[in-house]
mmCIF file of the N, C-alpha and C atoms, coordinates in Angstrom:
data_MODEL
# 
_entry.id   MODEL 
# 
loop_
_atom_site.group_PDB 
_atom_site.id 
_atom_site.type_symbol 
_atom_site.label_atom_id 
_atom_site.label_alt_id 
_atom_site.label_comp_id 
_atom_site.label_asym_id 
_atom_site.label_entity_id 
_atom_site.label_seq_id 
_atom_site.pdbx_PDB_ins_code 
_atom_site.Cartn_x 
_atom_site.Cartn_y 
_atom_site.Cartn_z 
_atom_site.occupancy 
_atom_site.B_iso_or_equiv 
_atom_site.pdbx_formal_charge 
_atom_site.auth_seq_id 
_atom_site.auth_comp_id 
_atom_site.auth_asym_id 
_atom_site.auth_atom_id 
_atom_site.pdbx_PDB_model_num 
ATOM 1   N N  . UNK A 1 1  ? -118.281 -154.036 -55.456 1.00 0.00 ? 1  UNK A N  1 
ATOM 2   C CA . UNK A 1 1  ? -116.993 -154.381 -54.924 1.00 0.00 ? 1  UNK A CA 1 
ATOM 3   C C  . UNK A 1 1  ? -115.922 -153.994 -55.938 1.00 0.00 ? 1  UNK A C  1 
ATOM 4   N N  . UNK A 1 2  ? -114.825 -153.585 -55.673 1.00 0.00 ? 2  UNK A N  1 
ATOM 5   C CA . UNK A 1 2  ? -113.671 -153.078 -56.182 1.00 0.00 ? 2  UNK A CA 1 
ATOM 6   C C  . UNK A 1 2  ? -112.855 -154.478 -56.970 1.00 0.00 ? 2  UNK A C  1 
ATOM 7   N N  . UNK A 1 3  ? -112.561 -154.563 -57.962 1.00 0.00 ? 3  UNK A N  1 
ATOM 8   C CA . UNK A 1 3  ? -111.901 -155.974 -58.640 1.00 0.00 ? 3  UNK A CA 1 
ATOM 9   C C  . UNK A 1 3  ? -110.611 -155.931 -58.206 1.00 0.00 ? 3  UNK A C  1 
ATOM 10  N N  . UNK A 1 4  ? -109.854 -156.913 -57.989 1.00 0.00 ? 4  UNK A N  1 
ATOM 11  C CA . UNK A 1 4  ? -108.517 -157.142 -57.935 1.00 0.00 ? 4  UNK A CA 1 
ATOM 12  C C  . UNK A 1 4  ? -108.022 -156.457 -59.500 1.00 0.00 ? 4  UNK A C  1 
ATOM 13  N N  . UNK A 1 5  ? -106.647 -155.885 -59.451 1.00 0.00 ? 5  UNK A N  1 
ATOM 14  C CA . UNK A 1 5  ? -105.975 -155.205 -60.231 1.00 0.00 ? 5  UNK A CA 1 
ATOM 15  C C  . UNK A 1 5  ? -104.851 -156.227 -60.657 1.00 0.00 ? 5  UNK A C  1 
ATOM 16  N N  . UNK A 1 6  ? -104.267 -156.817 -61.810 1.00 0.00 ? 6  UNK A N  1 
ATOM 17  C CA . UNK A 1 6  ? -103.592 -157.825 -62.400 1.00 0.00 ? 6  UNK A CA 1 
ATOM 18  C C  . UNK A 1 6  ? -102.313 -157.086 -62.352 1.00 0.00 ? 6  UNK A C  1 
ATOM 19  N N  . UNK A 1 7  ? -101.477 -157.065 -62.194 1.00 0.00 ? 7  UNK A N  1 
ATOM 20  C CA . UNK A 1 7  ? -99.570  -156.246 -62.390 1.00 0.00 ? 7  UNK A CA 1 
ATOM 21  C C  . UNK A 1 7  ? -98.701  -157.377 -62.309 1.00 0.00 ? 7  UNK A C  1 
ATOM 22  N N  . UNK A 1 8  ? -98.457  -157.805 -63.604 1.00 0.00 ? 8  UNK A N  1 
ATOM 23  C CA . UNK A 1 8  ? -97.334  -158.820 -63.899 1.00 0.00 ? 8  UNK A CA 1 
ATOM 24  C C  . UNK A 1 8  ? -97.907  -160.050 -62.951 1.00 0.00 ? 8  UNK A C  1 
ATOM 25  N N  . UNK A 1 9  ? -98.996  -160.588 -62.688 1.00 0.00 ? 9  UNK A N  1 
ATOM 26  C CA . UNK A 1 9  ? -99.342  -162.013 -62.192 1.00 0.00 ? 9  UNK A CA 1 
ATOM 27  C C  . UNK A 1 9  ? -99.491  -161.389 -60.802 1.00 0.00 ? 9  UNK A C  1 
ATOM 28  N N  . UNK A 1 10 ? -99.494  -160.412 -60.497 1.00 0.00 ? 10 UNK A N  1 
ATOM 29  C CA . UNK A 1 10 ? -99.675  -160.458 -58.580 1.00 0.00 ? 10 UNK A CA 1 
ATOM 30  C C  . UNK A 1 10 ? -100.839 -159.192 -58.630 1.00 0.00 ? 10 UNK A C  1 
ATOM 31  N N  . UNK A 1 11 ? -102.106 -159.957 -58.236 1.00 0.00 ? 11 UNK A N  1 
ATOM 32  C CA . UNK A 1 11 ? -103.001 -159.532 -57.880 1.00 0.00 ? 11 UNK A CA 1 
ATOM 33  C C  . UNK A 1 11 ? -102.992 -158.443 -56.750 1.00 0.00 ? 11 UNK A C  1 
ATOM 34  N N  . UNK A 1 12 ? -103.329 -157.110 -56.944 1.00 0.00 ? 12 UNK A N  1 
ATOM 35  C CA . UNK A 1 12 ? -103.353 -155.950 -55.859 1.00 0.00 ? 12 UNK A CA 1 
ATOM 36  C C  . UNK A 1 12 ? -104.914 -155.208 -55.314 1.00 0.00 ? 12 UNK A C  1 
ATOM 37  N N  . UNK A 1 13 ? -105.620 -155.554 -54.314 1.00 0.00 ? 13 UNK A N  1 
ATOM 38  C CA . UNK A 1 13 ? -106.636 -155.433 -54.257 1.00 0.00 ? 13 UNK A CA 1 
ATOM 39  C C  . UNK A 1 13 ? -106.591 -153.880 -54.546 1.00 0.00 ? 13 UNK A C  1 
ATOM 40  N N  . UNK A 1 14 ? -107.896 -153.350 -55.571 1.00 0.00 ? 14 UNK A N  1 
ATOM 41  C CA . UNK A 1 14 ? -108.267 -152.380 -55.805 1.00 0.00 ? 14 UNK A CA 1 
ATOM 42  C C  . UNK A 1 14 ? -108.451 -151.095 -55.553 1.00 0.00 ? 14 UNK A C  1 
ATOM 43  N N  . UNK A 1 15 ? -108.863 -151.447 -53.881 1.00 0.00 ? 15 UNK A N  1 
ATOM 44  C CA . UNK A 1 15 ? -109.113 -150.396 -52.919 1.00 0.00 ? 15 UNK A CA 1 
ATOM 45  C C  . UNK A 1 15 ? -107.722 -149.613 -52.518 1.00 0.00 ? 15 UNK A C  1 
ATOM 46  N N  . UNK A 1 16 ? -106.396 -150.912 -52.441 1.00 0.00 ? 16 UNK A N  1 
ATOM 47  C CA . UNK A 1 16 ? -105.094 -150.423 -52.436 1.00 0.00 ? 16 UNK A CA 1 
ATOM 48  C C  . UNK A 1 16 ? -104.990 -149.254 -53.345 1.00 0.00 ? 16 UNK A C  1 
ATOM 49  N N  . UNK A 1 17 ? -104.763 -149.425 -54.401 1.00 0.00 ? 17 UNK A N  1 
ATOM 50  C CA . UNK A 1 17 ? -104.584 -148.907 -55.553 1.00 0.00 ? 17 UNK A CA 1 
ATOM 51  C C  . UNK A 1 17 ? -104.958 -147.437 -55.644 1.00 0.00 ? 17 UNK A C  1 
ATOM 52  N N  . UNK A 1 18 ? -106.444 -147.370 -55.306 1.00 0.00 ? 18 UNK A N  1 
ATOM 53  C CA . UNK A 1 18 ? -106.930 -146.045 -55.034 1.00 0.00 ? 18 UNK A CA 1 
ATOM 54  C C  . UNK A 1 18 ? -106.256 -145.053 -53.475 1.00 0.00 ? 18 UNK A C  1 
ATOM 55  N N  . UNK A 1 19 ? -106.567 -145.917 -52.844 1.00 0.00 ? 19 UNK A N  1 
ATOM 56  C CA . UNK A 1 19 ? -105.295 -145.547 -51.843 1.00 0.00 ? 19 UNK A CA 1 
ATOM 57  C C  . UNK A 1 19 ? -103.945 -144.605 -52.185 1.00 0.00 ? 19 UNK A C  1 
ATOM 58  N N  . UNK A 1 20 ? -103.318 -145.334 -52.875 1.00 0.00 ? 20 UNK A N  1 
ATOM 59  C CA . UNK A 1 20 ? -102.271 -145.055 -53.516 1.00 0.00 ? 20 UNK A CA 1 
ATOM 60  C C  . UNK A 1 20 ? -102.238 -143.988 -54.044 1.00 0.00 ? 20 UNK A C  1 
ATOM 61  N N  . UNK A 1 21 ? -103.616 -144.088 -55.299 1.00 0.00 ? 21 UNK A N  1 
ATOM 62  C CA . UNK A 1 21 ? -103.397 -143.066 -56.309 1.00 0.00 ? 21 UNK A CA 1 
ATOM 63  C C  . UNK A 1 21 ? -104.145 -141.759 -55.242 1.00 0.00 ? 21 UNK A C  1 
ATOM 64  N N  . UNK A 1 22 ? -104.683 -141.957 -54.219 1.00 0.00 ? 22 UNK A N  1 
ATOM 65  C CA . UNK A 1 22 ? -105.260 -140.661 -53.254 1.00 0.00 ? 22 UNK A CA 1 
ATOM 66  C C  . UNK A 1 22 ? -104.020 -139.599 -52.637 1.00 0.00 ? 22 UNK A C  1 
ATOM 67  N N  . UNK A 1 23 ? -103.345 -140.803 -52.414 1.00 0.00 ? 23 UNK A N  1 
ATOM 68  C CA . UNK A 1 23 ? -101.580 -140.603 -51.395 1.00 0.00 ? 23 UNK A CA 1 
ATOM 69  C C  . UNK A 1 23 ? -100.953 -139.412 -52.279 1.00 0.00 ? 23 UNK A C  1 
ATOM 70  N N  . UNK A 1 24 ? -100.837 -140.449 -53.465 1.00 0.00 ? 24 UNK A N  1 
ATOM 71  C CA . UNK A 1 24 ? -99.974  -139.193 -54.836 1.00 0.00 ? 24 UNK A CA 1 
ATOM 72  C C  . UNK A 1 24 ? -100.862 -138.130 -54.952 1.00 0.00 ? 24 UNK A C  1 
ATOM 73  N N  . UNK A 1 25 ? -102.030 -137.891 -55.214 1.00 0.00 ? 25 UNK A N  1 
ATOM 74  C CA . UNK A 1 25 ? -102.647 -136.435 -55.419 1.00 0.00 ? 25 UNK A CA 1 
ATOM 75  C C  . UNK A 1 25 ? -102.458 -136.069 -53.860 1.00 0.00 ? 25 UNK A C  1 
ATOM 76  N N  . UNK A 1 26 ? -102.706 -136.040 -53.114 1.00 0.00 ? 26 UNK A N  1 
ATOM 77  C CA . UNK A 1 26 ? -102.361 -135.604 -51.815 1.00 0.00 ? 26 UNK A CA 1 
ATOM 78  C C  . UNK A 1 26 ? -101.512 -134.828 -51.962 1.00 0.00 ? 26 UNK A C  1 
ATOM 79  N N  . UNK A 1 27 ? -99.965  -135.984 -51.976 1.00 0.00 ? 27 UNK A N  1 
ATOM 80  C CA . UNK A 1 27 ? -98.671  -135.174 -52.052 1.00 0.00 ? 27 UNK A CA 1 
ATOM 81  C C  . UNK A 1 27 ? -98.383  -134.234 -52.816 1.00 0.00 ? 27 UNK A C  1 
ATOM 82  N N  . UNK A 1 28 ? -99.192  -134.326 -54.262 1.00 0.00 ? 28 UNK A N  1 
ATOM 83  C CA . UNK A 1 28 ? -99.061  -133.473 -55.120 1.00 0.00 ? 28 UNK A CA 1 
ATOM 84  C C  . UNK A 1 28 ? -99.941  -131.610 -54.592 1.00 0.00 ? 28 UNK A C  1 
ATOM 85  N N  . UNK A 1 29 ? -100.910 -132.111 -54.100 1.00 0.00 ? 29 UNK A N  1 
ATOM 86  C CA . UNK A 1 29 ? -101.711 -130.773 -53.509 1.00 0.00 ? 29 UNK A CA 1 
ATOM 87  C C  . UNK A 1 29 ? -101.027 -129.858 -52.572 1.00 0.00 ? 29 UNK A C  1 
ATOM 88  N N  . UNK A 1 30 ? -100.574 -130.432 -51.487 1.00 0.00 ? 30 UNK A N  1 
ATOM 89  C CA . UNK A 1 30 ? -99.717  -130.253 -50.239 1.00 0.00 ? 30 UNK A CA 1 
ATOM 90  C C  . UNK A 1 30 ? -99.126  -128.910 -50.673 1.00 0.00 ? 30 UNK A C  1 
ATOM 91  N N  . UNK A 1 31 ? -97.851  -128.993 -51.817 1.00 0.00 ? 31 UNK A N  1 
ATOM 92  C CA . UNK A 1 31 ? -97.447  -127.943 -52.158 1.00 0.00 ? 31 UNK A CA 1 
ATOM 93  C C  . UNK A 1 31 ? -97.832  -126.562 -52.246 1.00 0.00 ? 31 UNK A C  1 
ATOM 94  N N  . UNK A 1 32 ? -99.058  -126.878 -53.366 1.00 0.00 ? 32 UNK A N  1 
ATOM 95  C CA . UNK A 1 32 ? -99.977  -126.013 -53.451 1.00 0.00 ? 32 UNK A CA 1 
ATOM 96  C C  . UNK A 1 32 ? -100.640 -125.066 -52.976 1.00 0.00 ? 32 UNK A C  1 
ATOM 97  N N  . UNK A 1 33 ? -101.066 -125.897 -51.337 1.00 0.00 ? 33 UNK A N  1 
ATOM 98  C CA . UNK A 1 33 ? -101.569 -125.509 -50.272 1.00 0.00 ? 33 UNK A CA 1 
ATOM 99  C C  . UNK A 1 33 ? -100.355 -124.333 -49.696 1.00 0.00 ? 33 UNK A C  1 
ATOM 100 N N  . UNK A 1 34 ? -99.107  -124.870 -49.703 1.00 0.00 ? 34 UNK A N  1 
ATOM 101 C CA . UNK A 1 34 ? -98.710  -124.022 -49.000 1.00 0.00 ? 34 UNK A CA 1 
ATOM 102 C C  . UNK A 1 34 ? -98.410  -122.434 -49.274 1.00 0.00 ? 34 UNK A C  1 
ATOM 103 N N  . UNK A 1 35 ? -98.684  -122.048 -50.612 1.00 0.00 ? 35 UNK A N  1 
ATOM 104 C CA . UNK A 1 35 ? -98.619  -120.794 -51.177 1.00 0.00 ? 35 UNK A CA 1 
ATOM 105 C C  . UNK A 1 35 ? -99.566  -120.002 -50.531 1.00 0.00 ? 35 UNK A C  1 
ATOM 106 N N  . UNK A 1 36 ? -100.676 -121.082 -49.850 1.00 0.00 ? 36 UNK A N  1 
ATOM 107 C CA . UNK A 1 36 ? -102.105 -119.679 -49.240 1.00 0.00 ? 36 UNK A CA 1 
ATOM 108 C C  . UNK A 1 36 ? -101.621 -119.165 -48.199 1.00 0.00 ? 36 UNK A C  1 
ATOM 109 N N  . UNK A 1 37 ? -102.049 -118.139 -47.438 1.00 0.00 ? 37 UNK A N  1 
ATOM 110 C CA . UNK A 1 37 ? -101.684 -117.542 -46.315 1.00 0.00 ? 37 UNK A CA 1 
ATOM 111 C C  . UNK A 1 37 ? -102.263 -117.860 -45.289 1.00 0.00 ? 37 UNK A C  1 
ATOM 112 N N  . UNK A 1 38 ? -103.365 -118.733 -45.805 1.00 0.00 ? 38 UNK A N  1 
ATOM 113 C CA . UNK A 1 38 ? -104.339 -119.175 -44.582 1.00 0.00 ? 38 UNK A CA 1 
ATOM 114 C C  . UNK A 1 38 ? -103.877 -120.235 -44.135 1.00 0.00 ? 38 UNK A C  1 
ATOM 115 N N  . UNK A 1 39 ? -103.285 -121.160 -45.267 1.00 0.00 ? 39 UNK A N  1 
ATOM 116 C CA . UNK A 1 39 ? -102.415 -122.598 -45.161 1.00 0.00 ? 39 UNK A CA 1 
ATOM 117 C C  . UNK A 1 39 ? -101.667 -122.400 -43.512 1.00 0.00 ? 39 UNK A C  1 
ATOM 118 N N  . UNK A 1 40 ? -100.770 -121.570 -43.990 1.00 0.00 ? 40 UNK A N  1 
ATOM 119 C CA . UNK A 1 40 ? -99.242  -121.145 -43.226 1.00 0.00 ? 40 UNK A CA 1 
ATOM 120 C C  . UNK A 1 40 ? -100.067 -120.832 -41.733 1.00 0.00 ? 40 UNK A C  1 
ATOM 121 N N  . UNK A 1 41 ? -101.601 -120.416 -41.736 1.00 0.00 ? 41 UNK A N  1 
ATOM 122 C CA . UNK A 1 41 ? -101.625 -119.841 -40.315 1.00 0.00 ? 41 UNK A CA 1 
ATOM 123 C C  . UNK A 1 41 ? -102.253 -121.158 -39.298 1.00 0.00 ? 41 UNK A C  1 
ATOM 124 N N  . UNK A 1 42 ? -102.515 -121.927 -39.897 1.00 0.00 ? 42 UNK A N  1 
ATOM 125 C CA . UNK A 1 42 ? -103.143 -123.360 -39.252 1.00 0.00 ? 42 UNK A CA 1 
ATOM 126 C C  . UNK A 1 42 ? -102.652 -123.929 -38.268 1.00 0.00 ? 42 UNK A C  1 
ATOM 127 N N  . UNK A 1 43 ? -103.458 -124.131 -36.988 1.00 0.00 ? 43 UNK A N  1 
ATOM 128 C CA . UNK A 1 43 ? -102.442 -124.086 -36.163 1.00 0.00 ? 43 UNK A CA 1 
ATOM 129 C C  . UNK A 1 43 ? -102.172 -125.899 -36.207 1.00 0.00 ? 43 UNK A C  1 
ATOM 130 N N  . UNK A 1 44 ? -102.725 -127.104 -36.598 1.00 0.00 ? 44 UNK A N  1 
ATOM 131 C CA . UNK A 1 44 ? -102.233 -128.344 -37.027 1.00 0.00 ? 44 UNK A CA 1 
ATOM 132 C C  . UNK A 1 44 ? -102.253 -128.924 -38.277 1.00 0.00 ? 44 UNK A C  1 
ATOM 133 N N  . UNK A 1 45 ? -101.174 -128.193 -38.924 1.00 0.00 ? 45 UNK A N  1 
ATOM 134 C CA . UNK A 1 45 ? -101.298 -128.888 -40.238 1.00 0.00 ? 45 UNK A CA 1 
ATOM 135 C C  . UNK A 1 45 ? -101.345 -130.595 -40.844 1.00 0.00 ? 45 UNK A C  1 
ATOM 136 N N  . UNK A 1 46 ? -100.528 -131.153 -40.100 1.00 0.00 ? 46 UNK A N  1 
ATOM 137 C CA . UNK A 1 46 ? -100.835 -132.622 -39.794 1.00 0.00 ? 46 UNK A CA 1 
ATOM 138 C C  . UNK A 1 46 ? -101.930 -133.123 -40.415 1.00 0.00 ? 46 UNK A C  1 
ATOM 139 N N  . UNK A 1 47 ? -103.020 -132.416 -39.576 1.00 0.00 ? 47 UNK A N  1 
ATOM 140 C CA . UNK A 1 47 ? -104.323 -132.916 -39.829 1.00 0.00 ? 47 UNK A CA 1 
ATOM 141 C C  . UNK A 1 47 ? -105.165 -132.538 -40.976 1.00 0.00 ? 47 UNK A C  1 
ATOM 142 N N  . UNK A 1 48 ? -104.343 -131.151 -41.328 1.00 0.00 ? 48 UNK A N  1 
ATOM 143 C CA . UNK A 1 48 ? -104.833 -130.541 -42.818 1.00 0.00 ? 48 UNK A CA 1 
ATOM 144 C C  . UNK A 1 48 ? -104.379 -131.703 -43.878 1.00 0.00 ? 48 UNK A C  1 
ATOM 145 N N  . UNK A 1 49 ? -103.000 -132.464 -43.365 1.00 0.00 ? 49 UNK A N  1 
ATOM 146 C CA . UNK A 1 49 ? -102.648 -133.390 -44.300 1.00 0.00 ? 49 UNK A CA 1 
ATOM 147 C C  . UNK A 1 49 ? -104.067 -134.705 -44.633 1.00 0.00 ? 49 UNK A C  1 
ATOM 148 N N  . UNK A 1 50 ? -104.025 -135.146 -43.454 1.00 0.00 ? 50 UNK A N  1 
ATOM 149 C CA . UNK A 1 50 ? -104.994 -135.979 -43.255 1.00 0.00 ? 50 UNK A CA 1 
ATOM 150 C C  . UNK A 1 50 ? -106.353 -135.928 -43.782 1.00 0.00 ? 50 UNK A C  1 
ATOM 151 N N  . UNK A 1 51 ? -106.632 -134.677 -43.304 1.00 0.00 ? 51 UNK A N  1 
ATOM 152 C CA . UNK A 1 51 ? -108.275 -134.624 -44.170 1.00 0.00 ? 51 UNK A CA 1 
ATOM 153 C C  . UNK A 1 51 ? -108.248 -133.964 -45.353 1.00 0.00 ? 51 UNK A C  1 
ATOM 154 N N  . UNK A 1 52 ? -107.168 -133.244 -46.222 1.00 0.00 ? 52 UNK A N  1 
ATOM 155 C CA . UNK A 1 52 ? -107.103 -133.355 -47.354 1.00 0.00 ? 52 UNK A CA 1 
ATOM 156 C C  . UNK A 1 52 ? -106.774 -134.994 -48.433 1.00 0.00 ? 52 UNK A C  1 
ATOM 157 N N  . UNK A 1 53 ? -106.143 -136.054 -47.222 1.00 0.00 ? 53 UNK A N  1 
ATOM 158 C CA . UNK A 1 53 ? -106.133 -137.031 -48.293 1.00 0.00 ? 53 UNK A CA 1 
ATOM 159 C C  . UNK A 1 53 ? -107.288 -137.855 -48.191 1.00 0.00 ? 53 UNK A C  1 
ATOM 160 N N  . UNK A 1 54 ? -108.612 -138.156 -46.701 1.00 0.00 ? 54 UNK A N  1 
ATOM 161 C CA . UNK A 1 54 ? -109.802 -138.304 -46.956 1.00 0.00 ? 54 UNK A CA 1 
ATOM 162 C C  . UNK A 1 54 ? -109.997 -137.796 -47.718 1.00 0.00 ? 54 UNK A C  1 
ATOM 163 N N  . UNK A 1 55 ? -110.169 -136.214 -48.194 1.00 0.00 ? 55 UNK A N  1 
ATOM 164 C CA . UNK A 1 55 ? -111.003 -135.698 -49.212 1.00 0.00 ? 55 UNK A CA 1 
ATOM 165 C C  . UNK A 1 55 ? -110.610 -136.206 -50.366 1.00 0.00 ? 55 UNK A C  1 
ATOM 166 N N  . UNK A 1 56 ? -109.872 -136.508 -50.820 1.00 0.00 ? 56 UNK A N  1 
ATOM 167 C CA . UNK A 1 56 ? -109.122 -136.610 -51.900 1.00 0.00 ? 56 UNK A CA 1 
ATOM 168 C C  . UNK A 1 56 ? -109.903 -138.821 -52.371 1.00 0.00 ? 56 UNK A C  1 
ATOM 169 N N  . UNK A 1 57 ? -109.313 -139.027 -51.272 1.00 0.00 ? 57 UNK A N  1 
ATOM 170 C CA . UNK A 1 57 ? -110.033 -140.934 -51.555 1.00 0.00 ? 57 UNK A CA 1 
ATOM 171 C C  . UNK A 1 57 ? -111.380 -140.565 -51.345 1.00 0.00 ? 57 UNK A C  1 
ATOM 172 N N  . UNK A 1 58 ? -112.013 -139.892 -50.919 1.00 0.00 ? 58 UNK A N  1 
ATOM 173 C CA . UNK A 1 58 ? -113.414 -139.826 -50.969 1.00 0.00 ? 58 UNK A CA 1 
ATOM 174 C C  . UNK A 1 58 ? -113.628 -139.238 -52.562 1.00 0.00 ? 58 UNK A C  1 
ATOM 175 N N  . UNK A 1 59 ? -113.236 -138.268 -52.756 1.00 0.00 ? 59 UNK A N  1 
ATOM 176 C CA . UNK A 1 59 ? -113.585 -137.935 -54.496 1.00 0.00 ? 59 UNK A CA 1 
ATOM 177 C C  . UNK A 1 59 ? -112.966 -139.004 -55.781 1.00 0.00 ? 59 UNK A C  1 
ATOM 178 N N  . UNK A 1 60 ? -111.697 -139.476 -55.352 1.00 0.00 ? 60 UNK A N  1 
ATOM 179 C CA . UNK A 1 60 ? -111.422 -140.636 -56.399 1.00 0.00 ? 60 UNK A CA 1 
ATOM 180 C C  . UNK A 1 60 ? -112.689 -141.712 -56.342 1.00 0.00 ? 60 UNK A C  1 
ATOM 181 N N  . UNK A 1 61 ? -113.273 -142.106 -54.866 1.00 0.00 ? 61 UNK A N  1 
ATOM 182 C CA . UNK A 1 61 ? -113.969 -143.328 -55.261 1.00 0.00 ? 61 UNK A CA 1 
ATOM 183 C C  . UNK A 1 61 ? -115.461 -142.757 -55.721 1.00 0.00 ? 61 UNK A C  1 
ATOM 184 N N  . UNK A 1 62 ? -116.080 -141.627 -55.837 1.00 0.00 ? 62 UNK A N  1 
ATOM 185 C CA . UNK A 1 62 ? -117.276 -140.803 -56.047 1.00 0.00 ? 62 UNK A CA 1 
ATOM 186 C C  . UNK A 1 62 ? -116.682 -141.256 -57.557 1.00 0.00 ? 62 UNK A C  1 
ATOM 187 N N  . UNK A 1 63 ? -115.847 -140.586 -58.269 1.00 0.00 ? 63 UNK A N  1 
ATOM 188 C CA . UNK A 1 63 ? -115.868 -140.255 -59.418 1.00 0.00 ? 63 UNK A CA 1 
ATOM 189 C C  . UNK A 1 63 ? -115.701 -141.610 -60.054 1.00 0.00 ? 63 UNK A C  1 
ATOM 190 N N  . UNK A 1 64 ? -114.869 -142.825 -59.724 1.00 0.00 ? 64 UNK A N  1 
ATOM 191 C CA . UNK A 1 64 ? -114.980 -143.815 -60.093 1.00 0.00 ? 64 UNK A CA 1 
ATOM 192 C C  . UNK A 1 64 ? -116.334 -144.700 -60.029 1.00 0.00 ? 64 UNK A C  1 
ATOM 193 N N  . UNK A 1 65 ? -116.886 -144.328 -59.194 1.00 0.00 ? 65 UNK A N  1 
ATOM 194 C CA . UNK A 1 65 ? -118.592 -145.309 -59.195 1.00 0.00 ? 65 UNK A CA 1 
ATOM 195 C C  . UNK A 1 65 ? -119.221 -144.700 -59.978 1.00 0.00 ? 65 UNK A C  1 
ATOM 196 N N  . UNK A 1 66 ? -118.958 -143.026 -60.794 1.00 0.00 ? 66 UNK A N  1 
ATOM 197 C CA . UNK A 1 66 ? -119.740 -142.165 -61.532 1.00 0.00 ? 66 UNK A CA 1 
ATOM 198 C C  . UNK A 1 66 ? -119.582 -142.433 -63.043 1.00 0.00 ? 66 UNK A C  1 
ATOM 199 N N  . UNK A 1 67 ? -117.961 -142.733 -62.967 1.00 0.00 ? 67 UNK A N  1 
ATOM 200 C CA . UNK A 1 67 ? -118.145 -143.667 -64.371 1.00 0.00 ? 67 UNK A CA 1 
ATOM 201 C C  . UNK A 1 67 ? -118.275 -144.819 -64.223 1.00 0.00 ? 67 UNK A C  1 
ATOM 202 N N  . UNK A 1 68 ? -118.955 -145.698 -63.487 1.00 0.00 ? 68 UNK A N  1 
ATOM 203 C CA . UNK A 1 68 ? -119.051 -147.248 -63.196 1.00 0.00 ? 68 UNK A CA 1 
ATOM 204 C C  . UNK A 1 68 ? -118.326 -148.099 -63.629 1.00 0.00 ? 68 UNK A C  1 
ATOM 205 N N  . UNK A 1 69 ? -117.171 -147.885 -63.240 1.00 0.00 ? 69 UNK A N  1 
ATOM 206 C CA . UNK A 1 69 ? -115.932 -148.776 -62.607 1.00 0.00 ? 69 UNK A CA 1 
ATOM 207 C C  . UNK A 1 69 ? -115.898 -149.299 -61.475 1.00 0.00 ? 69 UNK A C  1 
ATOM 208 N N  . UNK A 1 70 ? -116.373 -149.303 -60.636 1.00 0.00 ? 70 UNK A N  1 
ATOM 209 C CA . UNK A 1 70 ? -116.241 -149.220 -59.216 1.00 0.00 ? 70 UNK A CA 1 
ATOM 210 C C  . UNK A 1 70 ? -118.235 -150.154 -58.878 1.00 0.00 ? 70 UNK A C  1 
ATOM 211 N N  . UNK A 1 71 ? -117.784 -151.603 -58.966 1.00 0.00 ? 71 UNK A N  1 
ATOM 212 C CA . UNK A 1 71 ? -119.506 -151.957 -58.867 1.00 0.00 ? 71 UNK A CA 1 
ATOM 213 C C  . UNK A 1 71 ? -119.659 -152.252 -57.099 1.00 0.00 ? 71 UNK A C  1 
# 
């Protein structure tokens, strides 16, 4: 289970957090993406959004149980 996260006395469940930090690499990739040519030809990018930020919370919580943080 993911521990509650402490920030100035207000407890933020964990899973939030990763959430979060999935959201920001997301947004940060997005850009990126759009330099490909293959990006630009997609016909719903929307959803490129979407399952790039699954991919993205799926590899934060892999890599966090890999350094066993995450019990």
């Amino acid at each position: 289970m993911i521990n509650d996260i402490n920030l100035g006395g207000v407890y933020v469940p964990g899973l939030l957090v990763i959430a979060l930090a999935a959201l920001f690499c997301t947004l940060l990739w997005l850009p990126l993406f759009t330099f490909s040519r293959r990006y630009r030809r997609l016909p719903w990018r929307p959803l490129m959004s979407l399952s790039t930020y699954i991919v993205t919370f799926f590899l934060l919580m892999q890599g966090l149980n890999a350094l066993g943080l995450v019990v």
